[in-house]
DRENKEPA-631326 format. One record per residue: x, y, z of N, C-alpha, C in turn. Coordinates in steps of 0.001 Angstrom, whole numbers, plus 500000, padded with zeros to 6 digits. Example, Ala and Ser with C-alpha at 12.3 -4.5 7.8 and 13.67 -1.06 7.14 Angstrom:
! residues 2
n_c1 = 513190	n_c2 = 494310	n_c3 = 507800	ca_c1 = 512300	ca_c2 = 495500	ca_c3 = 507800	c_c1 = 513200	c_c2 = 496700	c_c3 = 507800
n_c1 = 512850	n_c2 = 497750	n_c3 = 507080	ca_c1 = 513670	ca_c2 = 498940	ca_c3 = 507140	c_c1 = 512900	c_c2 = 500030	c_c3 = 507870
This chain:
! residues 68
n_c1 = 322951	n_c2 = 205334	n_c3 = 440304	ca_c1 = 322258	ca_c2 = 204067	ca_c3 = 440319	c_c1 = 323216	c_c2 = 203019	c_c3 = 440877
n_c1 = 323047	n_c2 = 202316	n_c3 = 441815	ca_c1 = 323578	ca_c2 = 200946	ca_c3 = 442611	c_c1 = 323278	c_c2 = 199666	c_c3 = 441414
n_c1 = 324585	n_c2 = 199279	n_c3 = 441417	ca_c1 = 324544	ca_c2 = 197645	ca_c3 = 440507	c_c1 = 325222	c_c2 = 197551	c_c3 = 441679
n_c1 = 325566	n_c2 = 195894	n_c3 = 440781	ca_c1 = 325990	ca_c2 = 194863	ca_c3 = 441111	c_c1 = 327150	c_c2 = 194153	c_c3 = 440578
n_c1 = 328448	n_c2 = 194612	n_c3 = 439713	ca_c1 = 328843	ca_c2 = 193794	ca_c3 = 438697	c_c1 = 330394	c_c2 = 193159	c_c3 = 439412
n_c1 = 330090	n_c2 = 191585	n_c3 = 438420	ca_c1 = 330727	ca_c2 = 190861	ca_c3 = 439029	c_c1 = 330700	c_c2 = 190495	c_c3 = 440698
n_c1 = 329379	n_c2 = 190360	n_c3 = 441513	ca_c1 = 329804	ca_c2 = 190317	ca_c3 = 442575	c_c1 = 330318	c_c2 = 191456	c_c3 = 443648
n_c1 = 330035	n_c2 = 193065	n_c3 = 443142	ca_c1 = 331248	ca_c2 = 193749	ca_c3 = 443447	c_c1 = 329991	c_c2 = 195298	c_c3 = 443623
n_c1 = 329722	n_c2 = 195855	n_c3 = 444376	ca_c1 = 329314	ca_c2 = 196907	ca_c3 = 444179	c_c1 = 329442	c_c2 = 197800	c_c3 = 443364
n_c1 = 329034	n_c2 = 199128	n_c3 = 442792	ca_c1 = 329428	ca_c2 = 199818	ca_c3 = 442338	c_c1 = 328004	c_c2 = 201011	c_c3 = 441760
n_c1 = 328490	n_c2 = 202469	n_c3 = 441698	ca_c1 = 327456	ca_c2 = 203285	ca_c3 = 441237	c_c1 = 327736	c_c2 = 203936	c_c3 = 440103
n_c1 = 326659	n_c2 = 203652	n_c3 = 439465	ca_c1 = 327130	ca_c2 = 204215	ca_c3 = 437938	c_c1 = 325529	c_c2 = 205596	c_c3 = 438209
n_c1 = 326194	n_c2 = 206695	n_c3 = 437760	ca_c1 = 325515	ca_c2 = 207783	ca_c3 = 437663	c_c1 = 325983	c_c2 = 208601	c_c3 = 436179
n_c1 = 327093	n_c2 = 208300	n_c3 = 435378	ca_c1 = 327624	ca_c2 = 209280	ca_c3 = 434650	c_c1 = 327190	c_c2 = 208507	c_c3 = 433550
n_c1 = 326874	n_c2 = 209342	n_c3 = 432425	ca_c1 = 326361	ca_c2 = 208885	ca_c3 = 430866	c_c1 = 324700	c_c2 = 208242	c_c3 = 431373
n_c1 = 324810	n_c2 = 207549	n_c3 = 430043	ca_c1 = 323787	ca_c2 = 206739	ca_c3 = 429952	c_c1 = 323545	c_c2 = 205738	c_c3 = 430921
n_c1 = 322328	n_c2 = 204940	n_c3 = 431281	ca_c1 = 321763	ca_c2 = 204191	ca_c3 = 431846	c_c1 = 321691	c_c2 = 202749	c_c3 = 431224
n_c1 = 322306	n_c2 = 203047	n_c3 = 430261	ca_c1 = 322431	ca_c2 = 201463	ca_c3 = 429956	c_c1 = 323663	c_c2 = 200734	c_c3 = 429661
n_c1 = 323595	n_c2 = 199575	n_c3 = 429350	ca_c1 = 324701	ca_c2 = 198293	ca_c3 = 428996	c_c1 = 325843	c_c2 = 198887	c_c3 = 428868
n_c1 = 326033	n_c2 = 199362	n_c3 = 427494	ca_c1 = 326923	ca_c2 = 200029	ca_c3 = 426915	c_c1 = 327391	c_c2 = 201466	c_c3 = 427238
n_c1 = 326649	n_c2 = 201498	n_c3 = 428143	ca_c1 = 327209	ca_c2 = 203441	ca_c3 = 428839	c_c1 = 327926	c_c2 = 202863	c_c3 = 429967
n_c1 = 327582	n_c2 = 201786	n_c3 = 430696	ca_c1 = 328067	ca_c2 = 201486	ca_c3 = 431848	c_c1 = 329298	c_c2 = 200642	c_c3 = 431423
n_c1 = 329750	n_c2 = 200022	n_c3 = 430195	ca_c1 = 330984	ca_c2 = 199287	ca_c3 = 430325	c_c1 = 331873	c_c2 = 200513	c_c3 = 430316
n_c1 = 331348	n_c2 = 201858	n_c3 = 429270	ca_c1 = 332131	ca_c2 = 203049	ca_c3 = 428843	c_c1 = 332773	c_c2 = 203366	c_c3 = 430228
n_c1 = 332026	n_c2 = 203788	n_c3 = 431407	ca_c1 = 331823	ca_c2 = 204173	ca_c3 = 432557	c_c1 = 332956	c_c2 = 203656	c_c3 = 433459
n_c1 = 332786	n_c2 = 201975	n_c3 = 433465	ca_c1 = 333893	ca_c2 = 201471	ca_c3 = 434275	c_c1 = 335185	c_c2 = 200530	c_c3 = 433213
n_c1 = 335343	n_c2 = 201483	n_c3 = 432101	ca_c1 = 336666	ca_c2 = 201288	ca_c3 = 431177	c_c1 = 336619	c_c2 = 199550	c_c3 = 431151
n_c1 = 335133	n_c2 = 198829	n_c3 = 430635	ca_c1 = 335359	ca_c2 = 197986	ca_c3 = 429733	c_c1 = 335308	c_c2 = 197559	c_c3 = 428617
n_c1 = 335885	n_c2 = 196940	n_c3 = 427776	ca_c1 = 336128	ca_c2 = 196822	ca_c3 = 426139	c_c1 = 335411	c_c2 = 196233	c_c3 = 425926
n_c1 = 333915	n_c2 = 196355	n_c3 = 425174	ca_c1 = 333360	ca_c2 = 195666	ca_c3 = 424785	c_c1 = 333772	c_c2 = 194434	c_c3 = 423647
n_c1 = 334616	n_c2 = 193720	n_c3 = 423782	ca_c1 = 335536	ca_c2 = 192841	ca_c3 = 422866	c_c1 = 335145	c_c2 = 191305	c_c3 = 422473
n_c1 = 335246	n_c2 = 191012	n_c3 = 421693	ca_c1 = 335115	ca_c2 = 189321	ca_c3 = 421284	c_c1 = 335778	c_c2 = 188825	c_c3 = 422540
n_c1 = 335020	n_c2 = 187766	n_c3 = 422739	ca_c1 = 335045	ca_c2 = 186630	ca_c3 = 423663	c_c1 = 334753	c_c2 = 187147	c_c3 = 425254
n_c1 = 333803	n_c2 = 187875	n_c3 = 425294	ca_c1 = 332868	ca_c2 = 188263	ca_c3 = 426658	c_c1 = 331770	c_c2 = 187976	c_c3 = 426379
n_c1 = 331058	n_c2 = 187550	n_c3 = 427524	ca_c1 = 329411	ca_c2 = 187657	ca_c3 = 427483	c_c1 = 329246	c_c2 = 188384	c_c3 = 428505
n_c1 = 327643	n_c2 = 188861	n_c3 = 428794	ca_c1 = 327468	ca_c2 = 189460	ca_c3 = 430025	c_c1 = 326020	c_c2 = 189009	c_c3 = 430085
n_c1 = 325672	n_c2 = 188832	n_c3 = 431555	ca_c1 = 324409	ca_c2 = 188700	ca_c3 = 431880	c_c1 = 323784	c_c2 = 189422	c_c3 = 432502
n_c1 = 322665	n_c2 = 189944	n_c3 = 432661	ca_c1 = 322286	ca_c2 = 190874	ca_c3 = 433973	c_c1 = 320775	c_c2 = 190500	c_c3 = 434445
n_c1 = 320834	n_c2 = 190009	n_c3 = 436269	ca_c1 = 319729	ca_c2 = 189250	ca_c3 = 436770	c_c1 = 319778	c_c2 = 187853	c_c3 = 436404
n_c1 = 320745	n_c2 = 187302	n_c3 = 435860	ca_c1 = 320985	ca_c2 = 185274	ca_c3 = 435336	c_c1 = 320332	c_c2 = 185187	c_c3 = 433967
n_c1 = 319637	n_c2 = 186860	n_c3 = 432981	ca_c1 = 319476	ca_c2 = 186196	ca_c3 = 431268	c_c1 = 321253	c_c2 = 186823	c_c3 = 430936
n_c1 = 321313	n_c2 = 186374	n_c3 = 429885	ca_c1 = 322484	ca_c2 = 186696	ca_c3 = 428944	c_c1 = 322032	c_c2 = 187716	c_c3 = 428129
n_c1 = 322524	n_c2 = 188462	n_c3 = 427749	ca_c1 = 322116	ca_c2 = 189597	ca_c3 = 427085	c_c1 = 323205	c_c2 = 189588	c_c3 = 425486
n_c1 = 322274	n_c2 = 189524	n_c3 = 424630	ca_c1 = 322881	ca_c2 = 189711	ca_c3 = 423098	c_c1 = 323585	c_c2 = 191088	c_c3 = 422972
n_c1 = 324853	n_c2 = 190605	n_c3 = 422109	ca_c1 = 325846	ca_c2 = 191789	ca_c3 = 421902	c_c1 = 325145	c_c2 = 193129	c_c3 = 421349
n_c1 = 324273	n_c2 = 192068	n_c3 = 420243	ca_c1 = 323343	ca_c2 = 193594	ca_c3 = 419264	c_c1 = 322498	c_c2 = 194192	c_c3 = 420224
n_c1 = 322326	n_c2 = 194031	n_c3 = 421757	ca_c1 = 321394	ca_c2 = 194392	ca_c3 = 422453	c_c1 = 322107	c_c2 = 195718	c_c3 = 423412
n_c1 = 323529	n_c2 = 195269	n_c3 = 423910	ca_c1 = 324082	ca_c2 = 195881	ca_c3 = 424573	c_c1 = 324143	c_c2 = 197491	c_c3 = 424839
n_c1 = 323427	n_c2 = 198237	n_c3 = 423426	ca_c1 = 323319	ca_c2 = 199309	ca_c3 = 423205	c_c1 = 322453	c_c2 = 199919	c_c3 = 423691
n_c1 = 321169	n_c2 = 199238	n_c3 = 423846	ca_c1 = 320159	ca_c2 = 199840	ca_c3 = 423798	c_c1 = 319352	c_c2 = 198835	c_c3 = 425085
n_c1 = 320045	n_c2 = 198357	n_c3 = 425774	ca_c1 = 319693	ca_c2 = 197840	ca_c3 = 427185	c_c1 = 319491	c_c2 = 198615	c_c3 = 428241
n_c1 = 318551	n_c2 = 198835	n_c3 = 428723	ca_c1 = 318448	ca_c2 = 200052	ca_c3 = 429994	c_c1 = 318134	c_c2 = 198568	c_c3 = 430933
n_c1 = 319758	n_c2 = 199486	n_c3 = 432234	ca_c1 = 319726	ca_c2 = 198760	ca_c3 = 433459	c_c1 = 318955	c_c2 = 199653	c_c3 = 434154
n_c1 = 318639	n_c2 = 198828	n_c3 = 435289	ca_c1 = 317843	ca_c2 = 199036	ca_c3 = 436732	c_c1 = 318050	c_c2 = 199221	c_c3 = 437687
n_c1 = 318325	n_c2 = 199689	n_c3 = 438733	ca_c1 = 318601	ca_c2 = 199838	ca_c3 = 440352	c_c1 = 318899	c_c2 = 198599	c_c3 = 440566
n_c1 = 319688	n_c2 = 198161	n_c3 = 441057	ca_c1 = 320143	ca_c2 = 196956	ca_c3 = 441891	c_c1 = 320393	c_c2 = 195645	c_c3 = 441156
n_c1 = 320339	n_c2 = 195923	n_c3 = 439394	ca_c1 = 320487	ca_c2 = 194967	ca_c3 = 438576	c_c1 = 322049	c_c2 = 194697	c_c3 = 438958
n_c1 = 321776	n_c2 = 193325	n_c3 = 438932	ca_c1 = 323242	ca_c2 = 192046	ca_c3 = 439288	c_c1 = 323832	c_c2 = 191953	c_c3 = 437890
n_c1 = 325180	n_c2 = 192600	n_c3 = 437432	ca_c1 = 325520	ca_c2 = 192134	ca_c3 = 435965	c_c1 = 326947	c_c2 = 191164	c_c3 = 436485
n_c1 = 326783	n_c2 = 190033	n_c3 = 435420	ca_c1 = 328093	ca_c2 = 189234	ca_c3 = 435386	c_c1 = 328445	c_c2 = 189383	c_c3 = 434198
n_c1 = 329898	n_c2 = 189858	n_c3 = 433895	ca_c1 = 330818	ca_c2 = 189568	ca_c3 = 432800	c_c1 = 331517	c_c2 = 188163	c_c3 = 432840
n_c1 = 331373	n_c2 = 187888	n_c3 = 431962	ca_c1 = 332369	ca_c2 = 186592	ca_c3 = 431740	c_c1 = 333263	c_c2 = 186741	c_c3 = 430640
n_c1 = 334784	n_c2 = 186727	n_c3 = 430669	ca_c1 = 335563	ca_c2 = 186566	ca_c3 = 429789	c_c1 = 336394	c_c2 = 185361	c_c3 = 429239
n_c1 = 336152	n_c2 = 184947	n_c3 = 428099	ca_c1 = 337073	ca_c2 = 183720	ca_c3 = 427353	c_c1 = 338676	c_c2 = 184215	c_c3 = 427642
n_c1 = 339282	n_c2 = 182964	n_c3 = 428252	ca_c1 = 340439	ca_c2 = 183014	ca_c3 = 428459	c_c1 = 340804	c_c2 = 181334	c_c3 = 427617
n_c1 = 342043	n_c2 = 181891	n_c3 = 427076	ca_c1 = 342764	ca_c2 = 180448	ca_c3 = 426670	c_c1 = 343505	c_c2 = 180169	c_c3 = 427635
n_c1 = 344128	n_c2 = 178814	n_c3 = 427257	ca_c1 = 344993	ca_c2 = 177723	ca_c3 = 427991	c_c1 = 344179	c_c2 = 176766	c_c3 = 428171
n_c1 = 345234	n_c2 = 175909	n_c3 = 429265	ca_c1 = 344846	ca_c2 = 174370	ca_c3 = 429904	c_c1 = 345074	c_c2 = 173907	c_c3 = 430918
């Protein structure tokens, strides 16, 4: 399956089809202080599990960084 994340191509075919198979997939930590959106909604953490992505769905991660 063709996403989109961050701006950035990429094919996720291995595991599951959703949220949480695909961070597994491309070794991200699902961790305090990320959000993610996919298509411009935000998607709830308690959701992340059980989110089935789509062909050509656009996901943005956003991560909290400190400083100033």
């Amino acid at each position: 399956m063709k996403l989109l994340l961050n701006g950035e191509p990429i094919v996720h075919g291995d595991g599951e089809a959703t949220l949480s198979g695909m961070l597994k997939s491309q070794k991200i930590q699902a961790s305090r202080g990320i959000a993610i959106a996919i298509n411009d909604e935000v998607i709830p953490k308690n959701h992340w599990e059980d989110h089935a992505l789509k062909e050509n769905d656009q996901i943005l991660i956003i991560k909290a960084t400190q400083g100033g």
